[in-house]
Every structure is written in structure tokens, then in C-alpha cells.
C-alpha positions as CSV (number, residue, x, y, z in Angstrom):
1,X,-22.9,11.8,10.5
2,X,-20.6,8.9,9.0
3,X,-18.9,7.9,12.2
4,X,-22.3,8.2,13.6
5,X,-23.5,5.5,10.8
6,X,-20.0,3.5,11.7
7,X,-20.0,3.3,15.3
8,X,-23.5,2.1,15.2
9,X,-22.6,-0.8,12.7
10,X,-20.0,-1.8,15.1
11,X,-22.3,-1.3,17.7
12,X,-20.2,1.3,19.5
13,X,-22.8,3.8,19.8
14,X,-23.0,4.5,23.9
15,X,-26.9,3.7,24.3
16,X,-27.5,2.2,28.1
17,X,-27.1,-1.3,27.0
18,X,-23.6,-0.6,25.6
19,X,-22.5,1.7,28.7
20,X,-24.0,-1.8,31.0
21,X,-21.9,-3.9,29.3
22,X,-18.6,-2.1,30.2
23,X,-20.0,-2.4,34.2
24,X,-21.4,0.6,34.7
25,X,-24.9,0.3,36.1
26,X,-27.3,2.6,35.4
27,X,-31.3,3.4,35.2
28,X,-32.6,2.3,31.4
29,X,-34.9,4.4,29.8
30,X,-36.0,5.2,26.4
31,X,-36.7,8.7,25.6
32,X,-39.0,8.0,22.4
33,X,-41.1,6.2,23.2
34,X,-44.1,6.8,26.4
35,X,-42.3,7.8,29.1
36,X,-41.5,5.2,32.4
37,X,-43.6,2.0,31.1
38,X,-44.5,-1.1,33.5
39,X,-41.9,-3.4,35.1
40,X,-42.5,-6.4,32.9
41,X,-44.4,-4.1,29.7
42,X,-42.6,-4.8,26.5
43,X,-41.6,-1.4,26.2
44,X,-39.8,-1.4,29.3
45,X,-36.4,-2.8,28.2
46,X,-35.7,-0.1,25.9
47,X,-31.8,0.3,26.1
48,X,-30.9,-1.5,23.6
49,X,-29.3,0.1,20.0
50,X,-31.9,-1.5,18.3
51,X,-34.6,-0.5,20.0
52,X,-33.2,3.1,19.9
53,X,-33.0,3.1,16.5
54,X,-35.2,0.8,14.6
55,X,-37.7,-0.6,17.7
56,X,-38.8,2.1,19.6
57,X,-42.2,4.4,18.8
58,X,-40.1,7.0,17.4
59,X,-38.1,5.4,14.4
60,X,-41.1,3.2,13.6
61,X,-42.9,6.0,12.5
62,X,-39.9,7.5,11.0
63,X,-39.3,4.5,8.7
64,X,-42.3,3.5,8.4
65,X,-43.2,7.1,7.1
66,X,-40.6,7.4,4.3
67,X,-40.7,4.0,3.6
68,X,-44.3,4.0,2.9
69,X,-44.1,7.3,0.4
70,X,-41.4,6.0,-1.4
71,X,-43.1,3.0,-1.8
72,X,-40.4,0.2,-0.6
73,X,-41.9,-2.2,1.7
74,X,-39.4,-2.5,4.7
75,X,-39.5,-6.1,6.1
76,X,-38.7,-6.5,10.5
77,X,-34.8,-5.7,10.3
78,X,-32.6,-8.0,13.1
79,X,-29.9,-5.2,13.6
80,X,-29.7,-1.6,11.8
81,X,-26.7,-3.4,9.2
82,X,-29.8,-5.2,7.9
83,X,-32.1,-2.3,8.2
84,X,-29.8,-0.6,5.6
85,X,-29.1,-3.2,3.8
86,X,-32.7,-3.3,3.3
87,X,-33.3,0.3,2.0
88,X,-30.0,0.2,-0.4
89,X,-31.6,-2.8,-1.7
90,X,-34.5,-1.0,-3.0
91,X,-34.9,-0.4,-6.7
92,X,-33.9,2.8,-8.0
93,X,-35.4,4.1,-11.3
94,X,-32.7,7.0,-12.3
95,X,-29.1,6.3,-11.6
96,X,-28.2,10.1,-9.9
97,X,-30.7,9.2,-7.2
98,X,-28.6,6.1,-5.7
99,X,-26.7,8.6,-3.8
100,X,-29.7,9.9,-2.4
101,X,-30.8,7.1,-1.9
102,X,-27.9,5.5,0.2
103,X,-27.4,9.2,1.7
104,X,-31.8,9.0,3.3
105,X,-31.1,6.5,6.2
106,X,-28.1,8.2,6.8
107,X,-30.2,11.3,7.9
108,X,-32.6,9.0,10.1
109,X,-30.0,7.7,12.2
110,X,-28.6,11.2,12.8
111,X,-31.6,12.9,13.5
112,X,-32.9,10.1,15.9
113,X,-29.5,10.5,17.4
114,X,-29.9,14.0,17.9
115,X,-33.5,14.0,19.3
116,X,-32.5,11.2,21.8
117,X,-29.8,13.1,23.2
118,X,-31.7,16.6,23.2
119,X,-34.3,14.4,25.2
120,X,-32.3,13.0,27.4
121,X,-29.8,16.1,28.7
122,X,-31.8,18.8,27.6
123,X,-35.4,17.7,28.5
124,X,-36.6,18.4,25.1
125,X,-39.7,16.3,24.2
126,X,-38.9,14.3,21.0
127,X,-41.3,16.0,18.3
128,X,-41.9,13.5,15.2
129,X,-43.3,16.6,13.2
130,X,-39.6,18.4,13.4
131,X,-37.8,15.2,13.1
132,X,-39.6,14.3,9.7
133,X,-39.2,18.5,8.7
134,X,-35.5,18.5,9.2
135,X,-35.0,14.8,7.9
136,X,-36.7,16.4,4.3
137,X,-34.6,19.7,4.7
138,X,-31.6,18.3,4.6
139,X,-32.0,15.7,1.8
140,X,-32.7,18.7,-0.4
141,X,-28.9,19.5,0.4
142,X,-27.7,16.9,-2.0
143,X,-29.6,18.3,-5.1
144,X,-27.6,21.0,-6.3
145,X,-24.9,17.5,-7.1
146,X,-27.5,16.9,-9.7
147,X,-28.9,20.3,-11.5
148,X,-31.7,18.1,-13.6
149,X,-33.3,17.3,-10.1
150,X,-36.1,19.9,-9.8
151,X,-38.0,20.4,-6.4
152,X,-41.8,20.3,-7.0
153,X,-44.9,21.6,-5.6
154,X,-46.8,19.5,-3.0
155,X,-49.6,19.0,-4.9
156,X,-47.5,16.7,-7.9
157,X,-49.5,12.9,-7.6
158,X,-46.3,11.2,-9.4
159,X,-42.9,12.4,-8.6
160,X,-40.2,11.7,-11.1
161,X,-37.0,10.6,-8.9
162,X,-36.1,9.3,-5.1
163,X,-35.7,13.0,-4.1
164,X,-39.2,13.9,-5.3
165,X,-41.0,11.2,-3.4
166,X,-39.2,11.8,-0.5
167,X,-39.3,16.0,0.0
168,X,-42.5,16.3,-1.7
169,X,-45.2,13.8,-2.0
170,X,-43.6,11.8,1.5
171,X,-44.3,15.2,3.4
172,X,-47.1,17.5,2.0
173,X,-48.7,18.0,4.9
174,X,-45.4,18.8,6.9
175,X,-44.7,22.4,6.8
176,X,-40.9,23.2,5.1
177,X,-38.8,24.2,8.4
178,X,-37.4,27.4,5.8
179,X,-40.6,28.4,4.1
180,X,-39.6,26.1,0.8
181,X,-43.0,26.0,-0.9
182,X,-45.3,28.8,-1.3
183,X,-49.2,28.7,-2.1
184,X,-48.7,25.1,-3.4
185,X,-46.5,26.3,-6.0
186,X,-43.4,25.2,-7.3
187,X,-40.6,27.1,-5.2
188,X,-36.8,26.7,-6.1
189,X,-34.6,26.8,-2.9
190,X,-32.3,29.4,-3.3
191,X,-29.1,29.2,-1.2
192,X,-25.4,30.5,-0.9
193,X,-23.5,27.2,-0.7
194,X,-22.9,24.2,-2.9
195,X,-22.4,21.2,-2.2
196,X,-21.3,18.0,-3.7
197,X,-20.6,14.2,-2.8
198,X,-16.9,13.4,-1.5
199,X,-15.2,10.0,-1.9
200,X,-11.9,8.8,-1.8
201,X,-11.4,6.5,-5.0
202,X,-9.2,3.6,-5.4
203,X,-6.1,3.9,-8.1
204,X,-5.6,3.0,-11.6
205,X,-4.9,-0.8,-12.3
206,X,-0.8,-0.9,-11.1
207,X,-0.8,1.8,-9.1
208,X,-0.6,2.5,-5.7
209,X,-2.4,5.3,-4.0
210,X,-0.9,7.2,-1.1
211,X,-2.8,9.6,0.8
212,X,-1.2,12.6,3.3
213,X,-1.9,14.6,5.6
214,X,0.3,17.6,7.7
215,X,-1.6,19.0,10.8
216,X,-0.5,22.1,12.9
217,X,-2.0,23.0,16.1
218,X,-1.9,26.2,15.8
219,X,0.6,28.0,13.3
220,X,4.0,27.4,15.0
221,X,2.3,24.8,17.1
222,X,3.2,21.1,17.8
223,X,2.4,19.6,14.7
224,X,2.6,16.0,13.1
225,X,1.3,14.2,9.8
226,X,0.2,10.6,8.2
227,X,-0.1,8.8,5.3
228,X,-2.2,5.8,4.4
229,X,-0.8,3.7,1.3
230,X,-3.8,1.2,-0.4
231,X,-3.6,-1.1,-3.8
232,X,-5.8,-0.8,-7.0
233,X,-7.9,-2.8,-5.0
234,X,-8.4,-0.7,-2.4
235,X,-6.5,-3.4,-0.1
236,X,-4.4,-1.8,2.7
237,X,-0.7,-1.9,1.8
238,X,0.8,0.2,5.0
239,X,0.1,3.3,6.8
240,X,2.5,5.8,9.3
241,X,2.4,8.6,11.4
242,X,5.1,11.0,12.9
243,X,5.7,14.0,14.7
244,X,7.5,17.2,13.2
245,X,7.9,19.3,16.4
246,X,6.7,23.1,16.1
247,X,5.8,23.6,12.9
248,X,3.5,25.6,10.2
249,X,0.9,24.2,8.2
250,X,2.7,24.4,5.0
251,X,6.0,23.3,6.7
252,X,4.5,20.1,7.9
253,X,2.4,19.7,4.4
254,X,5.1,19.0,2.6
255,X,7.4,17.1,5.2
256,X,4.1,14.8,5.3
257,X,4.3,15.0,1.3
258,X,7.8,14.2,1.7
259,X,7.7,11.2,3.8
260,X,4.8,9.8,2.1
261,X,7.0,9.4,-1.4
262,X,9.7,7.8,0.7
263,X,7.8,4.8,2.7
264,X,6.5,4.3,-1.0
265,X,10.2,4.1,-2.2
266,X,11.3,2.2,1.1
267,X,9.0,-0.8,-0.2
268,X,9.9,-0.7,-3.7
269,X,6.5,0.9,-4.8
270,X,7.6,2.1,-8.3
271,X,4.1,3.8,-9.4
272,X,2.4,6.1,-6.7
273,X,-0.5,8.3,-7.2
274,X,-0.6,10.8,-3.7
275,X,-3.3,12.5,-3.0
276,X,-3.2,15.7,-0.6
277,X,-5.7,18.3,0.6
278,X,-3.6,21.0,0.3
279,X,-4.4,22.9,-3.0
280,X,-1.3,25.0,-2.1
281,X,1.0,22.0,-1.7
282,X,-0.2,20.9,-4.9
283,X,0.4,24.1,-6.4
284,X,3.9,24.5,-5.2
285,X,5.5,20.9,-6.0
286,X,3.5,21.3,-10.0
287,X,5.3,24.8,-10.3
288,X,1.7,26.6,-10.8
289,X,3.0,28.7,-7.6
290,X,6.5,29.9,-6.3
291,X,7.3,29.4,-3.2
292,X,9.0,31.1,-0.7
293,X,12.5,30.8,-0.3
294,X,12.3,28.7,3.1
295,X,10.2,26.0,1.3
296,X,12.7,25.7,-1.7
297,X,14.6,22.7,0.2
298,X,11.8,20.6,0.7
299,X,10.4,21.1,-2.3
300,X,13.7,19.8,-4.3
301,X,14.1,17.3,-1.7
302,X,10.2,16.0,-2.8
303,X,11.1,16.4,-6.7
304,X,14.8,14.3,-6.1
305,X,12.6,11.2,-4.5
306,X,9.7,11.9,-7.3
307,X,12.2,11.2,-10.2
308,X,13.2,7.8,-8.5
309,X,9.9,6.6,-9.5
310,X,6.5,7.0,-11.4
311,X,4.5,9.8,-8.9
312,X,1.1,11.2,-10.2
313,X,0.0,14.1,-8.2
314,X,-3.5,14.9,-7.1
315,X,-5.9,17.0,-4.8
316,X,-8.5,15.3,-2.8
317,X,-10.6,17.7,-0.9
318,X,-10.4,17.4,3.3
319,X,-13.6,15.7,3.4
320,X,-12.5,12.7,1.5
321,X,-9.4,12.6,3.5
322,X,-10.9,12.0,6.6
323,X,-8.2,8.6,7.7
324,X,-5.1,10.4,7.0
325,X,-6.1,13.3,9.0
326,X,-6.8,11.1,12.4
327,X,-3.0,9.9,11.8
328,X,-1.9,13.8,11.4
329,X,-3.9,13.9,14.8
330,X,-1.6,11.3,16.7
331,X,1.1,11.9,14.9
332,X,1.2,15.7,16.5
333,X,-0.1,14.6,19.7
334,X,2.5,11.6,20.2
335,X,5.6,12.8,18.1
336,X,7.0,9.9,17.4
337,X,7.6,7.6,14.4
338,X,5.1,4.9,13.7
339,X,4.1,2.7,10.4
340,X,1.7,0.2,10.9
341,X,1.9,-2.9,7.9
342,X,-1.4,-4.7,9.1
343,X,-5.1,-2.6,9.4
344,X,-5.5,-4.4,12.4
345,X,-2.5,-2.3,14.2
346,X,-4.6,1.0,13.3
347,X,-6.3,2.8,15.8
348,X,-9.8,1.8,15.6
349,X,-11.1,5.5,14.6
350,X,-8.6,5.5,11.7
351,X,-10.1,1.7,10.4
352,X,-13.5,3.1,11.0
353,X,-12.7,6.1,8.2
354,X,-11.0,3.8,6.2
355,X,-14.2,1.2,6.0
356,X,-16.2,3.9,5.4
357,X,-14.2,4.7,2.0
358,X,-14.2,1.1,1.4
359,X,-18.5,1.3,1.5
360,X,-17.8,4.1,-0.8
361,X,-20.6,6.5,1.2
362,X,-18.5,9.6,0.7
363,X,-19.6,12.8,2.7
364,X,-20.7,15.9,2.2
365,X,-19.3,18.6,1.0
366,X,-20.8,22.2,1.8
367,X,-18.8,25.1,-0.1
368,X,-20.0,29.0,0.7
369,X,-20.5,31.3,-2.5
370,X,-22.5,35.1,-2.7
């Protein structure tokens, strides 16, 4: 969903006015709105992104719908940065529900994504009924993050928070796609997973933040890792990516560990906080778990470059380490040395991620429980 919501600020999403502009020719058609209008009818050039998402019959009365329940008066947007802009810049009463809140258009976009391309290669009628269900279902998904936030029956006349207004009051008459209310009453949703906001966060004033990644394709497989190195400012200090041959996942972990406390050293970065996914890596380097004799080398090699400088250690789930992973990616699929010193050098999936951290939208986190 977040490089859905990135590709389409950079207008990158592949809608038939995107894929014309790169010279292939094709039929237009929109597959919201009534199908095969007029030559010459105003709905007839309907290729465009923002026609698809914020134009066309369909996302009108999407918009319009939550917009109007949650009472924010949505003015004619020029492109769907202002769009957003717009919602974000809508007052929010209770501070928990400004994730939610920045989280809601999110879901549109995806779900208008999704029922144009269903339409379009599967033949499947876009249904504003199920769009509006699902759009609700999932902003429920969120709430756990904030135990206070209570779901309420249909029939409450003035919801409490952003949530409320929009899963509630926004849709009574819209049947719950899993059966979430029952007789009108108040019906807690009760599921076996969690699931909680992820975001990468900039380092303590001083410090430098470096975060790595080790990827295996397979265990034994070709296998390569990344780091990405940013200020207290979030500002973009350097960034590499390298190959480690055949390799297992913990092997390349901690060569990608490894080489991320070295570049650090290489520029004369004296205070580093790195950040890894690996809870086991973590574990290993602290001393909260032994490791096996064949990782005993690296290990002291990591704790010989760690007492050259000031190195914090910390875990950031995978979700929040979304750039460093796409440079794991290359860095197995290429297997060669690379550091970039300018943003601009990245490849442009890696800046995307990294924007995305700077906008601070994190992502979603689902974790399974009985």
C-alpha cells in the first residue's frame, strides 16, 4: 500500500495516460465510471491518474462519502498530493487518531487501485457497496495500536474519535463484510493478530543512524546485504550494497552488521546507532545468546570495530526497514561492491522507501497470536 501511495505522488502509477506517454498506444478507458461514453462526452478522456483516482464516478463517491461523515469539507483537489494534503489538513480532536487519520486515504487509493485492476483483467464490475465495506474493515485494523478506542454500535448519533465517525456513523447502513455488529449492539471484534504502526525514527542529536540489512535467497543461496547511513536530521549521509556469495541468513546478517560499522568508521563517524531486523543478530552481538562456534569470528570481528567508536545497538522490526532491504535485494542479485554518497545515485525504489520514512507514514505491522 505505501509504494502504492508513492508511485502515485510521483505519478508512476501505470494508468493509460502514463503507459501513452512512454509511446505505447493504446485504447483509453475508465473502468469506474459508465462504461464506453461519447467521443467528445467529458467522461470520455478518462485515462488520466487523476481522473482514476480523485475525478472519475467511483472515487467521488468514495471521498465524498467519508468526507461528508467525518464532517471535513473536501475542496476540488488539482493532483492526489493536494487531495491528501487536504485530508491531513483536517482538524483532529484526540491526538491517537492522527494516525488514523493519515492511514484513511491511504486505504482509498488502495482499494480504488484494486477494484480498477479487478475491472479491468478480471471483468469484475466495480461495486461501491464492497469498496466502502472493505475501506471500513480494514481501518478497524489500526485500533488494537490504541486499546481506549472502543468500536460502537450503529445506532451512536455522536461518535467520540476519527475511527468512530468513520466505521460507524460513516457506514450504518453498510453491512460489516465479517458480521462486526450484531442486532445494533455494541460488538467488539475479536481477532488473532495485533497490530501496530511501524516507523523508522531519526537519531539522537549527534548521532548517526545506520540501518542493515543481510538477505539470502534461499539458505545457502546467493545472498547479498545494505546499509543506509542518515544524520539526526534525517539528511542522507551515504548508503552501500554488496554481494556475499552463497551464504545463510545469519552468515550474511552479520557480514551486513559488519560492514555497516566499517563505512561508518571509514568516514570518521565516531557515534553510530545501527539498527537491524534481526532479533537474533541482536541477540548474539549483546551476548543475550551464544552462538555457534562458526559465527564466533564475525562476531569478535563486529565487537573489535565497535570499540573504535561510540555504537548503540538496536532492533527495528522488517517493516520499518523497508530501504535497506531493496539494497540487500541488489546487493545479492548484482554481487558487487557499491556505496552511493548522493540520494540521487539510489535506485529510485530505494529513494521512494526512504521518502516514505522521511513523511513519517510508517506501515503496518500484523503480528499472529492464539
Amino acid at each position: 500500500m505505501s509504494q502504492l501511495v508513492w508511485k502515485t505522488l510521483s505519478k508512476a502509477v501505470p494508468v493509460d495516460a502514463v503507459v501513452q506517454s512512454k509511446g505505447i498506444q493504446l485504447a483509453s478507458r475508465c473502468y469506474y465510471c459508465d462504461m464506453s461514453p461519447p467521443s467528445g462526452h467529458p467522461k470520455h478522456n478518462t485515462k488520466t491518474l487523476l481522473h482514476s483516482f480523485m475525478e472519475g464516478d467511483l472515487a467521488t463517491a468514495i471521498w465524498q462519502h467519508f468526507a461528508m461523515n467525518m464532517g471535513f469539507h473536501l475542496q476540488r483537489a488539482l493532483s492526489v498530493e493536494q487531495r491528501l494534503h487536504q485530508w491531513w489538513a483536517c482538524h483532529v480532536i484526540r491526538k491517537e487518531d492522527s494516525i488514523s487519520q493519515k492511514l484513511f486515504p491511504c486505504y482509498i487509493l488502495w482499494e480504488i487501485w484494486i477494484a480498477r485492476n479487478r475491472a479491468k483483467y478480471d471483468g469484475v464490475r466495480p461495486s461501491l457497496h464492497k469498496i466502502l465495506s472493505t475501506i471500513c474493515w480494514k481501518a478497524k485494523l489500526p485500533v488494537s495500536f490504541f486499546p481506549q478506542v472502543r468500536y460502537r454500535s450503529p445506532s451512536t448519533q455522536t461518535p467520540t474519535s476519527f475511527l468512530n465517525v468513520a466505521v460507524t456513523h460513516g457506514t450504518s447502513q453498510l453491512p460489516s463484510p465479517l458480521g462486526f455488529w450484531n442486532n445494533g449492539q455494541t460488538s467488539l471484534l475479536h481477532i488473532s493478530a495485533t497490530t501496530e504502526i511501524v516507523k523508522w525514527y531519526r537519531s539522537s542529536p549527534g548521532w548517526v543512524k545506520i540501518n542493515v540489512d543481510g538477505l539470502a535467497l534461499g539458505n545457502l543461496g546467493l545472498s547479498g546485504g545494505g546499509g543506509i547511513c542518515r544524520g539526526d536530521k534525517g539528511n542522507f549521509i551515504f548508503a552501500f550494497t554488496t554481494g556475499y556469495g552463497h551464504g545463510s541468513n545469519v552468515h550474511v546478517e552479520l557480514r551486513a552488521f559488519h560492514d555497516g560499522i566499517y563505512c561508518c568508521l571509514s568516514k570518521g563517524l565516531k557515534k553510530v546507532i545501527i539498527e537491524s531486523d534481526s532479533l537474533l543478530l541482536i541477540n548474539l552481538i549483546s551476548g543475550e545468546a551464544s552462538p555457534g562456534w562458526k559465527w564466533e569470528a564475525w562476531i569478535s570481528r563486529i565487537k573489535t570495530l565497535m570499540a573504535l567508536a561510540e555504537v548503540k545497538i538496536a532492533h527495528i522490526f522488517r517493516e520499518g526497514n523497508a530501504p535497506t532491504d531493496s539494497l540487500a535485494q541488489m546487493g545479492s542479485a548484482n554481487q558487487s561492491f557499491m556505496i552511493f554518497d548522493d540520494i540521487q545515485s539510489l535506485p529510485p525504489r530505494t529513494r521512494g522507501t526512504i521518502f516514505l520514512d522521511e513523511l513519517s507514514l510508517g506501515a503496518i505491522r500484523k503480528a499472529h497470536s492464539l
